[in-house]
Backbone bond lengths (Angstrom), bond angles and torsions (degrees), N, CA, C in turn:
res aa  C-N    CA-C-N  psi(-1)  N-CA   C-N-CA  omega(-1)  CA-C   N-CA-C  phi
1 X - - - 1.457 - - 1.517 109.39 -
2 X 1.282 109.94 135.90 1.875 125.24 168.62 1.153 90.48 -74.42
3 X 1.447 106.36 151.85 1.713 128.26 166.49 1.304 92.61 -155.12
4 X 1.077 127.69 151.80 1.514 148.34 -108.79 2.128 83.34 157.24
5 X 1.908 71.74 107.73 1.678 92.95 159.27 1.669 122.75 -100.06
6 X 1.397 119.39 113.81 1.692 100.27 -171.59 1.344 95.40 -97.86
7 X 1.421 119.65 134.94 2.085 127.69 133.50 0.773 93.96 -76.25
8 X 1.729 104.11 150.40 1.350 143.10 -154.89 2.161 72.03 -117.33
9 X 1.357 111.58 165.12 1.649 103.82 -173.13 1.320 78.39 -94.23
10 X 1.244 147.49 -65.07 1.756 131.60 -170.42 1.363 97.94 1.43
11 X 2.127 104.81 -88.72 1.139 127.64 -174.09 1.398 118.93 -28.96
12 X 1.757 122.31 -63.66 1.244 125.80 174.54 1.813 112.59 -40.26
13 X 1.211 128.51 -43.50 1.382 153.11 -161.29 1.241 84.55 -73.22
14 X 1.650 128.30 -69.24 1.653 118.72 -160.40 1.489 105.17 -69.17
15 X 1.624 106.35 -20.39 1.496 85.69 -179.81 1.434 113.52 -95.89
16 X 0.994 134.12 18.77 1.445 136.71 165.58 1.589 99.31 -86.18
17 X 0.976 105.50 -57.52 1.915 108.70 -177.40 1.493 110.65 -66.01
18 X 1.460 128.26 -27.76 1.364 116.50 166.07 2.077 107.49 -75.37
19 X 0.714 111.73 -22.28 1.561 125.11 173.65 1.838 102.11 -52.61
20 X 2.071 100.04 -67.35 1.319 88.37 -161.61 1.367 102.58 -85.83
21 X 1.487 135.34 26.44 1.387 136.63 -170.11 1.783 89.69 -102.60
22 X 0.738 96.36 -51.19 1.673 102.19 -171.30 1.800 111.38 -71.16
23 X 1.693 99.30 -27.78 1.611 88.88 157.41 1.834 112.47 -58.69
24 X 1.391 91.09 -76.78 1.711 95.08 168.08 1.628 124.88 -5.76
25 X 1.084 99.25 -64.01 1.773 113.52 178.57 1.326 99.80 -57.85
26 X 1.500 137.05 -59.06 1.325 135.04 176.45 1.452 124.83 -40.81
27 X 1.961 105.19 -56.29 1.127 111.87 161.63 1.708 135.43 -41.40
28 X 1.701 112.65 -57.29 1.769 115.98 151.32 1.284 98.58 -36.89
29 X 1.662 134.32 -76.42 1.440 117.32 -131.45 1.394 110.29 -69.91
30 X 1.832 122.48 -29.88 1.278 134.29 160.93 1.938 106.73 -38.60
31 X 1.038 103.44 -82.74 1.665 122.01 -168.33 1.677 85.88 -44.53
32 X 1.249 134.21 -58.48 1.485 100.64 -170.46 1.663 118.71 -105.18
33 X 1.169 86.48 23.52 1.845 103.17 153.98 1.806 107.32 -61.05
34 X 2.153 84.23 -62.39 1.550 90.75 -166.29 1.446 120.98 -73.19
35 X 1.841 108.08 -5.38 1.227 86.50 -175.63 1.615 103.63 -102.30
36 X 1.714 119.40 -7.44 1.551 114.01 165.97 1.617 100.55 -57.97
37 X 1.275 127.08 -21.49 1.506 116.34 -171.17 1.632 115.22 -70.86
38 X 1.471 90.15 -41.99 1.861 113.75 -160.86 2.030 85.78 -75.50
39 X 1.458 147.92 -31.11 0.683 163.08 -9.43 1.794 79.29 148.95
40 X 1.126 95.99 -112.93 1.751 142.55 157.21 1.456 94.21 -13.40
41 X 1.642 110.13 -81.51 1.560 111.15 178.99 1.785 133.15 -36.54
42 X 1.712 78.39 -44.40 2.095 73.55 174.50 1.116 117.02 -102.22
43 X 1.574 136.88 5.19 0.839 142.28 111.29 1.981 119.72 -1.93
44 X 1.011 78.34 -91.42 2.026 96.71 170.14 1.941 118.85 -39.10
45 X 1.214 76.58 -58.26 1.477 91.24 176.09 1.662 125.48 -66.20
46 X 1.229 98.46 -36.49 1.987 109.72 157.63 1.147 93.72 -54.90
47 X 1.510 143.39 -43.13 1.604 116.05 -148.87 1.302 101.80 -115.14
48 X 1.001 130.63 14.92 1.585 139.06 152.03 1.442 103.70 -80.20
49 X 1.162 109.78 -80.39 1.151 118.79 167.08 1.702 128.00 -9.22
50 X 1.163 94.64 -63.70 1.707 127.37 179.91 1.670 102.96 -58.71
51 X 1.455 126.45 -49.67 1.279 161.56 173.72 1.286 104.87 -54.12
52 X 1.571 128.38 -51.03 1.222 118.35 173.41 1.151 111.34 -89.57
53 X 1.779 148.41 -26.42 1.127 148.86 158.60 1.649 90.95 -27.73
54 X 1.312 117.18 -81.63 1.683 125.10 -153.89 1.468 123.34 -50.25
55 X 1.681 94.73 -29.75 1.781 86.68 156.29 1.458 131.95 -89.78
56 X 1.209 88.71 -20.78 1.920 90.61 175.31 1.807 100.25 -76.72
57 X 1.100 139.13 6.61 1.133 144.44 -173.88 1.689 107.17 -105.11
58 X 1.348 99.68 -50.75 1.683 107.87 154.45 1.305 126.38 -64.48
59 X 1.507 128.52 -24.79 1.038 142.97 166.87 1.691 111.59 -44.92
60 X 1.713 105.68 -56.67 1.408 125.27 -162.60 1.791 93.92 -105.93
61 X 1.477 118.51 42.96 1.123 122.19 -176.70 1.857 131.49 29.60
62 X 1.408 97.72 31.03 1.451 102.71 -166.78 1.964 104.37 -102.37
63 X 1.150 109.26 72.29 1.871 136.41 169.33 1.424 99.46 -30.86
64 X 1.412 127.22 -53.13 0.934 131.53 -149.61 1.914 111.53 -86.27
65 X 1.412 90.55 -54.30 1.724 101.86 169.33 2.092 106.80 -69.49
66 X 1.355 110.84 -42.69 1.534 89.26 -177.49 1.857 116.49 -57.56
67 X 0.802 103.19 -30.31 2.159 120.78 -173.03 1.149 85.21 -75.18
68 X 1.678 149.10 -59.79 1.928 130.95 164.42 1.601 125.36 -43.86
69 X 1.358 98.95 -17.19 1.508 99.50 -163.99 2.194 77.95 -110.22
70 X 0.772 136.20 -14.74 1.685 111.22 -175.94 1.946 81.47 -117.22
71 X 0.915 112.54 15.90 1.988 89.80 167.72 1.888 74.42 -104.38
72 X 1.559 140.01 -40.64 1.215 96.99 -153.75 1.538 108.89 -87.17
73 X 1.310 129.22 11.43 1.468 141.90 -158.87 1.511 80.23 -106.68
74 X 1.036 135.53 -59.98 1.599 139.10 -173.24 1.870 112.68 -46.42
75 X 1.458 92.57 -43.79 1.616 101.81 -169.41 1.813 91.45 -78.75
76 X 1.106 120.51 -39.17 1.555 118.88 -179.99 1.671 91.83 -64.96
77 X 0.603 156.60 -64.51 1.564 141.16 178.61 1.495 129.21 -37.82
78 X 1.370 109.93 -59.20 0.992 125.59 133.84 1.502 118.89 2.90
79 X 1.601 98.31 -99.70 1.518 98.74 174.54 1.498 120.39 -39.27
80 X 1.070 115.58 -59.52 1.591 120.09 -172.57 1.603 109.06 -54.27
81 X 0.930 135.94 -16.08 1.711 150.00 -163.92 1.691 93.32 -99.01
82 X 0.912 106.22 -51.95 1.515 125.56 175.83 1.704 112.54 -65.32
83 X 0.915 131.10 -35.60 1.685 135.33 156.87 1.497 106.32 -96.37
84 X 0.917 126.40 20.15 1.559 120.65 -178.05 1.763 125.62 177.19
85 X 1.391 92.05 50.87 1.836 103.60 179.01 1.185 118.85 -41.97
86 X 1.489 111.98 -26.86 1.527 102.92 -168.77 1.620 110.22 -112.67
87 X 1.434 104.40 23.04 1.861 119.75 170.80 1.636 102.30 -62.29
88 X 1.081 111.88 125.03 1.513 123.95 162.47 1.767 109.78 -100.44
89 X 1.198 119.83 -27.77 1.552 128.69 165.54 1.043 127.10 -121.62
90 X 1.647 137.63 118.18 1.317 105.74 162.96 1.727 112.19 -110.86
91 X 1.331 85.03 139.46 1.683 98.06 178.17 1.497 116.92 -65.14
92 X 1.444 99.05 113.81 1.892 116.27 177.26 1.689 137.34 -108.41
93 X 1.759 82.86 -12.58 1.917 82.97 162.81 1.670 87.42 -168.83
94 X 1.094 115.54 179.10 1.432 147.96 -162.67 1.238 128.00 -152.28
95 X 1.340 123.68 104.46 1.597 138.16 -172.91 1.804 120.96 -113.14
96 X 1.304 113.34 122.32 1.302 104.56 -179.42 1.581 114.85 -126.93
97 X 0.966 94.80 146.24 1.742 92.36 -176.31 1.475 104.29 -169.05
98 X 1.428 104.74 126.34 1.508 129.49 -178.82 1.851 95.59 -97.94
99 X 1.942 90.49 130.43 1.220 84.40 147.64 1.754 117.18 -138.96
100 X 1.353 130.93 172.47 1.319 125.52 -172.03 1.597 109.38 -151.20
101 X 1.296 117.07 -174.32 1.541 105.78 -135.50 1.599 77.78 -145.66
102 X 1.366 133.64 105.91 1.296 135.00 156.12 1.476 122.35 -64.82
103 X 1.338 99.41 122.07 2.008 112.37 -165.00 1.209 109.58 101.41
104 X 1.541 96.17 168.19 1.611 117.97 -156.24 1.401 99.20 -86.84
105 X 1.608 90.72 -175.85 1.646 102.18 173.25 1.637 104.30 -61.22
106 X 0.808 132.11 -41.14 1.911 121.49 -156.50 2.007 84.90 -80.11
107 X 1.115 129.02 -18.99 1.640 110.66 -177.92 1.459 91.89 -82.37
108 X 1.793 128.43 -41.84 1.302 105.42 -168.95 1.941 110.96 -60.94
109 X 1.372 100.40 -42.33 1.418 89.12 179.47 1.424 132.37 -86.93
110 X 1.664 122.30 28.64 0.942 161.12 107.52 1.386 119.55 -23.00
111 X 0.959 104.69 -72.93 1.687 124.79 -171.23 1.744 102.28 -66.49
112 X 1.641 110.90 -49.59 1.115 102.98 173.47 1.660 130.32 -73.70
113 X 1.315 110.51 -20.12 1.367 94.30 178.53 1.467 108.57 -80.74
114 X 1.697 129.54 -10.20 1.545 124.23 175.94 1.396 101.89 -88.68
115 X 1.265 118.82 11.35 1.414 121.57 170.73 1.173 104.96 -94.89
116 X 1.686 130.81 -69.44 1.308 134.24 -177.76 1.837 97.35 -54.01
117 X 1.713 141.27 -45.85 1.086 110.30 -167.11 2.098 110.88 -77.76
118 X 1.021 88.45 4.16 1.669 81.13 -175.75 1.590 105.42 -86.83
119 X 1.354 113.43 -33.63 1.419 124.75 164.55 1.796 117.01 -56.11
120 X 1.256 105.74 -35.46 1.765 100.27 -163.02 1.747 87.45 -82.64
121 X 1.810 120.60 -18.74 1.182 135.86 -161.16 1.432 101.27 -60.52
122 X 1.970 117.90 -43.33 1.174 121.55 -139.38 1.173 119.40 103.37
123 X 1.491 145.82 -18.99 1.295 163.49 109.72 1.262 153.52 -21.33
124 X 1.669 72.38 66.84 1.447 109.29 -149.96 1.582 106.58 -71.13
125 X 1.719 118.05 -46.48 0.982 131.78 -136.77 2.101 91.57 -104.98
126 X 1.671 109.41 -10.41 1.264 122.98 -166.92 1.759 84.28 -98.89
127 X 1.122 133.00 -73.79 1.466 138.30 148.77 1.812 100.44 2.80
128 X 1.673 98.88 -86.17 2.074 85.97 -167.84 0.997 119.26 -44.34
129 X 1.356 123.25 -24.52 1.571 132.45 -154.99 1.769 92.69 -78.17
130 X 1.671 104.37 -56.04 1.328 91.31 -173.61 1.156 126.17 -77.66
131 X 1.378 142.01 -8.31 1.205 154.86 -172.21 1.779 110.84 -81.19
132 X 1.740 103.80 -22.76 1.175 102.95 178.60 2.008 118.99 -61.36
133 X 1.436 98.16 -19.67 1.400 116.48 165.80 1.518 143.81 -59.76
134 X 1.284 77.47 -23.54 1.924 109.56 -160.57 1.998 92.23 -74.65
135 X 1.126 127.76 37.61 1.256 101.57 178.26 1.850 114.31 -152.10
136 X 1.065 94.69 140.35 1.529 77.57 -172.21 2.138 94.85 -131.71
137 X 1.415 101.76 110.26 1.761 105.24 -148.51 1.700 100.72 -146.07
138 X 1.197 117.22 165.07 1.548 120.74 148.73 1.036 122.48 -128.58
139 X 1.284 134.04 106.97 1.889 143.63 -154.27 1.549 88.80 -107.67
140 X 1.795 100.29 117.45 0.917 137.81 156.51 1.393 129.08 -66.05
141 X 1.671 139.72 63.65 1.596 116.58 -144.92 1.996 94.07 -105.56
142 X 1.199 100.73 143.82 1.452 106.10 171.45 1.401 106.21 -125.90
143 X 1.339 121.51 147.21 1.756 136.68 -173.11 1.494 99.11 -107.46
144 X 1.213 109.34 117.61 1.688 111.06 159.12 1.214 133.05 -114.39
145 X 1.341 117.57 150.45 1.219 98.57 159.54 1.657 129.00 -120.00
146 X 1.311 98.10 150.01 1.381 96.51 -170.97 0.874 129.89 -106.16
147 X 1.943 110.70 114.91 1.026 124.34 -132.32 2.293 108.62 -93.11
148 X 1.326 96.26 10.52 1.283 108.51 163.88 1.404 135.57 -65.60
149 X 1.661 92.00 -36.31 1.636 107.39 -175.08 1.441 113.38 -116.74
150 X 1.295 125.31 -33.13 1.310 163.89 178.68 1.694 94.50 -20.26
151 X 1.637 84.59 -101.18 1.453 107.54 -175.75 1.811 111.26 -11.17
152 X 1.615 86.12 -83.48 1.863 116.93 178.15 1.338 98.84 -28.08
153 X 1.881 135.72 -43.17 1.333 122.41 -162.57 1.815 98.43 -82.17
154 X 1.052 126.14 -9.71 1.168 131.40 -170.62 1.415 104.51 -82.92
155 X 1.559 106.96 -69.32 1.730 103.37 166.55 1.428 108.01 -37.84
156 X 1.361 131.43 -72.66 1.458 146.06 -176.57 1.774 107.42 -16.25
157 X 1.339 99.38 -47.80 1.581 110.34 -168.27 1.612 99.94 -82.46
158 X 1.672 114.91 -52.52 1.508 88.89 -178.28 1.420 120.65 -75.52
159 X 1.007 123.25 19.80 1.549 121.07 -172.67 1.578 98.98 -111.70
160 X 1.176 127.59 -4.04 1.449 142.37 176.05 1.744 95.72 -105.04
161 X 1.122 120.18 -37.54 1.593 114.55 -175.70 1.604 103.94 -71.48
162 X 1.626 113.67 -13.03 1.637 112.12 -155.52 1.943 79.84 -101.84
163 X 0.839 100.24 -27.91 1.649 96.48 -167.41 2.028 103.73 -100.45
164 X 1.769 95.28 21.90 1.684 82.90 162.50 1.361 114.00 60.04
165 X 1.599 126.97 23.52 1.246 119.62 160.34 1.378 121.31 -119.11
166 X 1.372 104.67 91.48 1.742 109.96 -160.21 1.461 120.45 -81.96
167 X 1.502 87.33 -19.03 2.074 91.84 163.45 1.101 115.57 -71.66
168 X 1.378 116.27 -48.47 1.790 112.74 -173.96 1.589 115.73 -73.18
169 X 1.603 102.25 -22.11 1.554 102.75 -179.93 1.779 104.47 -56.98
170 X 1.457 90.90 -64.03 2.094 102.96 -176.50 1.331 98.76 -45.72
171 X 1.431 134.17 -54.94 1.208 121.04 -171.54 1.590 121.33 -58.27
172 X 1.275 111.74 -21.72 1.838 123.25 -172.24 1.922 105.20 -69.57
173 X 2.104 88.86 -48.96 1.295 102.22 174.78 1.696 128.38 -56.11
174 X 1.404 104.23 -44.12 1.588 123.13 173.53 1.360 102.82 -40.41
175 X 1.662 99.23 -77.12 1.318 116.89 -175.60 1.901 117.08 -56.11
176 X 1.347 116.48 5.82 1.236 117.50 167.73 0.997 114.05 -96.22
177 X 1.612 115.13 -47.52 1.495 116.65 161.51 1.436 138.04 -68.92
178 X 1.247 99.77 2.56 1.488 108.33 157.42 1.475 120.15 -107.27
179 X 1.644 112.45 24.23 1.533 101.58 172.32 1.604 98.33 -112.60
180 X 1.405 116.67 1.34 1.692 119.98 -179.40 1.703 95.92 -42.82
181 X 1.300 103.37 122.35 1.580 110.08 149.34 1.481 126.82 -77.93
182 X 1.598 110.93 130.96 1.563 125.37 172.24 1.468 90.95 -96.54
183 X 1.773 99.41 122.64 1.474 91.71 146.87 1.682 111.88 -118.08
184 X 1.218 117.13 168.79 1.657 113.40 179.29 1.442 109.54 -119.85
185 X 1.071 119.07 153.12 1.384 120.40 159.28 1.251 104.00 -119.98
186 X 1.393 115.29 156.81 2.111 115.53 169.67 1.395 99.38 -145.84
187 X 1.502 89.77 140.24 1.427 115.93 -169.42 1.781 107.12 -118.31
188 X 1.339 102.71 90.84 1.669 100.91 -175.67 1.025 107.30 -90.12
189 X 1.931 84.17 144.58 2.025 101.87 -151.53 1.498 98.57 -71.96
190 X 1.344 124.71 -54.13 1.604 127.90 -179.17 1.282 97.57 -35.29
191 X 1.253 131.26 -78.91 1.883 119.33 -179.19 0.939 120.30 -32.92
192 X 1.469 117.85 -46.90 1.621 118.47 -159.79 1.720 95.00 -77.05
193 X 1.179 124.96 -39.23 1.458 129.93 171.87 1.674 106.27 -53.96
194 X 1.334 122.80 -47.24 1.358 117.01 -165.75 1.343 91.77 -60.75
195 X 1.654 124.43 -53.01 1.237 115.13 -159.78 1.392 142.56 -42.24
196 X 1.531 77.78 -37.66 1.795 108.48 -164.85 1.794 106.41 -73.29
197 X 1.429 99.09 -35.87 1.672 110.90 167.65 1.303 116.78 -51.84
198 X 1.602 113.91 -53.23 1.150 125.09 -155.17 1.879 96.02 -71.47
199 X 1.369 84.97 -32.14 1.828 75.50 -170.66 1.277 123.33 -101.56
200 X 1.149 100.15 8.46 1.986 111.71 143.12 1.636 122.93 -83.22
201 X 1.307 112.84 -22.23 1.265 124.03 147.74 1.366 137.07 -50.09
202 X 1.607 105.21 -45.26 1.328 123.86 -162.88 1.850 94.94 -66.56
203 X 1.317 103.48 -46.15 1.595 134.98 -171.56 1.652 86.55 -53.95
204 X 1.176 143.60 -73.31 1.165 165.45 -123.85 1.958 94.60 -92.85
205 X 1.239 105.60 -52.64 1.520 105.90 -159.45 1.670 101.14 -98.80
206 X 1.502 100.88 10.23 1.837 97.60 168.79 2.027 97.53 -107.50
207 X 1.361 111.92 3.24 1.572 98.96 175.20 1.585 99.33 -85.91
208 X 1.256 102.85 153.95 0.973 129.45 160.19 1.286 156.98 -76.34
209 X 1.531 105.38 -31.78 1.174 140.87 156.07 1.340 129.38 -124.41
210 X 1.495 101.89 65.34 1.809 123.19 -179.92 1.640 110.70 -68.08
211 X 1.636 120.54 137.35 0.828 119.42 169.85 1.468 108.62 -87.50
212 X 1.647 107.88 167.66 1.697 113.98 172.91 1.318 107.86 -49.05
213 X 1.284 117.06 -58.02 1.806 82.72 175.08 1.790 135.34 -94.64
214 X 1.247 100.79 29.18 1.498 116.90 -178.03 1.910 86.57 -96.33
215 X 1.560 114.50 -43.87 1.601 99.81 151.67 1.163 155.61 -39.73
216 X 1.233 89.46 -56.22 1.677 113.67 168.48 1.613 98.56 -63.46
217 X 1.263 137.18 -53.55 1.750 112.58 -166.17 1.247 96.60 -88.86
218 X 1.160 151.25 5.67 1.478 146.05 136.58 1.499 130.07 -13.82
219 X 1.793 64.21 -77.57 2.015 93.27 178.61 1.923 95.90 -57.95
220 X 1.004 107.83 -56.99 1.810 118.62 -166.80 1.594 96.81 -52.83
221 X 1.123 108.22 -44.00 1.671 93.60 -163.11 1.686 104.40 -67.77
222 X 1.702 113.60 -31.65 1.180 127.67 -164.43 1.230 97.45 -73.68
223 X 1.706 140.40 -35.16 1.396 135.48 176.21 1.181 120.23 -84.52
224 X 1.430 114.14 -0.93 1.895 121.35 -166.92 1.600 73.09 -96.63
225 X 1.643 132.86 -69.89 1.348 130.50 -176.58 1.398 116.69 -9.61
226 X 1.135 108.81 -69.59 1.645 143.19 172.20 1.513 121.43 -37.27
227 X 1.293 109.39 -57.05 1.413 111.91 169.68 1.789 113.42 -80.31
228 X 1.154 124.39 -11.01 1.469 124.51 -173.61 1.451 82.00 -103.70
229 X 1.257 147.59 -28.11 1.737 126.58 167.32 1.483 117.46 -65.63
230 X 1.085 99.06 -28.38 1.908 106.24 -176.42 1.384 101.93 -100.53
231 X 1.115 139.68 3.91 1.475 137.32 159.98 1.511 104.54 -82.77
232 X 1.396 104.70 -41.81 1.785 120.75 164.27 1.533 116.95 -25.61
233 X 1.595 89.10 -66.74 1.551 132.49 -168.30 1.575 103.07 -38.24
234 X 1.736 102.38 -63.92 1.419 133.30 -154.57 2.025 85.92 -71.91
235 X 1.327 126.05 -48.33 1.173 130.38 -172.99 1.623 110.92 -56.00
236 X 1.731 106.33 -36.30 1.673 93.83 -172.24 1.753 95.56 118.18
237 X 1.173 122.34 -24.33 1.201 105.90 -167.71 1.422 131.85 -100.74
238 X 1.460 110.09 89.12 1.322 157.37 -141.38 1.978 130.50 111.27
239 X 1.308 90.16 -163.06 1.874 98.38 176.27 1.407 101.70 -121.54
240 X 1.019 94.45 175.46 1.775 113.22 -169.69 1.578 107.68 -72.16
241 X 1.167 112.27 -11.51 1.883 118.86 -177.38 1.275 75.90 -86.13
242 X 1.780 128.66 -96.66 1.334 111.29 -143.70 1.905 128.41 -56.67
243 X 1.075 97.08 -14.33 1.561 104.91 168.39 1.062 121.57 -80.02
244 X 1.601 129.69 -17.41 1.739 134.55 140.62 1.270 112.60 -81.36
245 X 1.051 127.04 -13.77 1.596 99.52 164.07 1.345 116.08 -93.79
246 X 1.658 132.79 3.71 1.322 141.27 -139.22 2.085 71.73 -112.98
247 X 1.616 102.20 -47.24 1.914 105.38 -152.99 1.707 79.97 -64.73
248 X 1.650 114.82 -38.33 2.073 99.80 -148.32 1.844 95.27 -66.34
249 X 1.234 121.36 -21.14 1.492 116.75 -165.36 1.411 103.83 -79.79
250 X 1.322 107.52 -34.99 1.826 105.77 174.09 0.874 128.09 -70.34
251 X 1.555 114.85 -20.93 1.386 122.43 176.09 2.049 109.13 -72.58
252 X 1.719 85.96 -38.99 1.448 75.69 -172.59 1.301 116.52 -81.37
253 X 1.357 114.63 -20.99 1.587 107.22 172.72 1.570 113.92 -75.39
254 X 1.587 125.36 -29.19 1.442 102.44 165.50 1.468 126.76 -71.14
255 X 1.812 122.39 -6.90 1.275 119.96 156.69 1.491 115.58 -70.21
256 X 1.014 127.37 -49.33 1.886 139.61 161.50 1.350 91.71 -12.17
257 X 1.693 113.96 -71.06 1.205 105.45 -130.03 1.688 111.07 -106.00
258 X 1.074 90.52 -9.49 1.804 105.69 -179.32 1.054 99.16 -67.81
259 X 1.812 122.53 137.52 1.036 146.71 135.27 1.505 102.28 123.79
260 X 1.197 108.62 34.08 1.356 125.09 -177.80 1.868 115.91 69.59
261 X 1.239 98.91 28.93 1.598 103.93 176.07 1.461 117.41 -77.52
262 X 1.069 117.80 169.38 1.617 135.12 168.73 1.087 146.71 -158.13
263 X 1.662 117.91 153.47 1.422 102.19 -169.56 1.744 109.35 -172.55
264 X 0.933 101.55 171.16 1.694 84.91 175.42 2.190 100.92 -121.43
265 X 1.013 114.38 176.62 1.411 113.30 -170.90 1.640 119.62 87.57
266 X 0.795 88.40 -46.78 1.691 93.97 174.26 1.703 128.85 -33.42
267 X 1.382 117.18 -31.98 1.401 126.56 152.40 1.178 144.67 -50.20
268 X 1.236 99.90 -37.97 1.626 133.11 -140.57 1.621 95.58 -69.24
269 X 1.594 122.19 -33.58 1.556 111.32 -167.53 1.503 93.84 -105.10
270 X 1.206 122.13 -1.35 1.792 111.28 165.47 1.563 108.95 -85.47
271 X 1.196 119.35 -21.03 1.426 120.21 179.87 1.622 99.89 -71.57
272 X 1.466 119.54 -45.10 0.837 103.41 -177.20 2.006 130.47 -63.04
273 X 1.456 63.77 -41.45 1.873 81.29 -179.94 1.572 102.09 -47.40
274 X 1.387 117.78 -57.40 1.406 126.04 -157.99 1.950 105.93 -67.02
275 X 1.419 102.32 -7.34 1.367 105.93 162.50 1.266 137.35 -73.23
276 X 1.601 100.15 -31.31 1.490 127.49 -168.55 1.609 105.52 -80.15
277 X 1.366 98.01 -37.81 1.833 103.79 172.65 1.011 132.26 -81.59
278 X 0.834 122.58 -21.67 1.718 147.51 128.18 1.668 120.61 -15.68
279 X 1.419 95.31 -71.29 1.646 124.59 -174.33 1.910 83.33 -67.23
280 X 1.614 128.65 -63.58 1.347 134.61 -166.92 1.434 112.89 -33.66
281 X 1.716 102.10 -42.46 1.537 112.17 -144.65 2.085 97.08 -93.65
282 X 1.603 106.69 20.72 1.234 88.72 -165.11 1.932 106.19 -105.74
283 X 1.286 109.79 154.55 1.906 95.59 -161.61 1.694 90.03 -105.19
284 X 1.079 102.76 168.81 1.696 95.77 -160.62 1.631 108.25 -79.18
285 X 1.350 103.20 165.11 1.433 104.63 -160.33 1.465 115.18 -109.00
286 X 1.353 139.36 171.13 0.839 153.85 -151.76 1.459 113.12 36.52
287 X 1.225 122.73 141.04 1.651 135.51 -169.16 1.191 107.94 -127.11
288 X 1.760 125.21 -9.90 1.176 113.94 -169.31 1.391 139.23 78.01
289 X 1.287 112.24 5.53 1.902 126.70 -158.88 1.676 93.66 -123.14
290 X 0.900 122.97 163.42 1.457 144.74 124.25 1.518 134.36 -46.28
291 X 0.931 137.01 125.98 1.483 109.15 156.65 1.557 124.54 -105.25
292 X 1.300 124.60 110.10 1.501 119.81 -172.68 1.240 109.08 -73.96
């Protein structure tokens, strides 16, 4: 037996408006996501901030102004602990910097084999130098602080400023600002390039009725993909699994899609893959430093 569900159009109508109501709701909960974040951040950044005032204040023997400048770095902590008990970092500055690698694939693997022979050489220190080249990325760095130990070194210091010990105070402070965690993220450009191909592709190999040259940049976008993964490859960024499973999906989507075929799904496990290399290519995080 057929069964056949009818909406009444009322019904259809409320459920379009409960649809864009609940976008709405998403939209608020986003916007004051970002602004508890933006929030949070200068928050953080007052008490760094505040933190280095108080030793340069001890520096110029001024007891009185450094203990104003770490009660108001203290109370900014405070707050943030207070919107966020279960913060293990809080984020206090933000650094970005792209770098990239002039020349093709045959210079990177160029570059690498006078890398590996300077290494088998003993050349070690001729090796770091060149390897500092080898990358073509955008490093994401964020400063935290950690709000486990943090705080306590702050009390620690004014309770040393109250008891007239202005060496050990600066030293408590130093040593606070040298436990800020860097973490990095990297965003390699060859991936981020494959991606962007692939998903003008993706667009491309769900029509149906492609013209000859909606073919032709198909195929192109699918081989430009290809060579910006193996420029990847040649860089290091990933392992030899995800860069064979990255080649078997291209292969199968340029069989998919050749000959004017179509379909939708066909992406779906290179996106994933191209996540995993991503996630592969990242070097571990936090270092423990500052960056001035």
């Amino acid at each position: 037996a057929l069964m056949v569900a009818l909406v009444s159009p009322s019904l259809a109508s409320d459920t379009k408006a409960t649809a864009a109501a609940d976008k709405e709701v998403e939209k608020v909960q986003q916007d004051q996501t970002a602004e508890k974040r933006k929030a949070l951040f200068e928050e953080a950044t007052t008490a760094i901030r505040e933190t280095k005032n108080a030793l340069k204040a001890l520096d110029e023997k001024k007891a009185k102004e450094a203990l104003a400048a770490l009660e108001r770095a203290s109370g900014k902590l405070t707050i943030i602990l207070g919107r966020e008990p279960e913060l293990a970092l809080a984020p206090s500055d933000v650094n970005v910097v792209t770098y990239d690698i002039l020349g093709d694939i045959d210079a990177v693997k160029a570059l690498r084999e006078e890398i590996e022979d300077a290494l088998d050489d003993g050349r070690v220190q001729q090796a770091r130098r060149l390897i500092r080249n080898l990358a073509s990325e955008t490093v994401i760095s964020v400063t935290n602080i950690p709000l486990a130990t943090y705080p306590d070194a702050i009390k620690r210091a004014a309770k040393l400023i109250d008891e007239e010990k202005m060496d050990e105070a600066k030293k408590e402070l130093q040593l606070a600002l040298n436990t800020l965690v860097v973490t990095d993220t990297i965003i390699p450009l060859p991936v981020t390039t494959a991606e962007k191909y692939l998903k003008e592709a993706e667009t491309l190999a769900e029509k149906g009725d492609r013209s000859k040259e909606e073919n032709e940049r198909l195929a192109d976008l699918l081989k430009d993909a290809r060579t910006e993964l193996e420029f990847a490859q040649a860089l290091g960024y990933g392992s030899k699994k995800d860069f064979k499973n990255l080649y078997k999906q291209l292969d199968q989507i340029e069989d998919k899609t050749k000959g004017g075929k179509s379909g939708s799904g066909f992406f779906d496990k290179i996106k994933g893959y191209l996540k995993d290399t991503v996630k592969s290519s990242q070097k571990e995080s936090g270092n423990g430093n500052t960056k001035e």
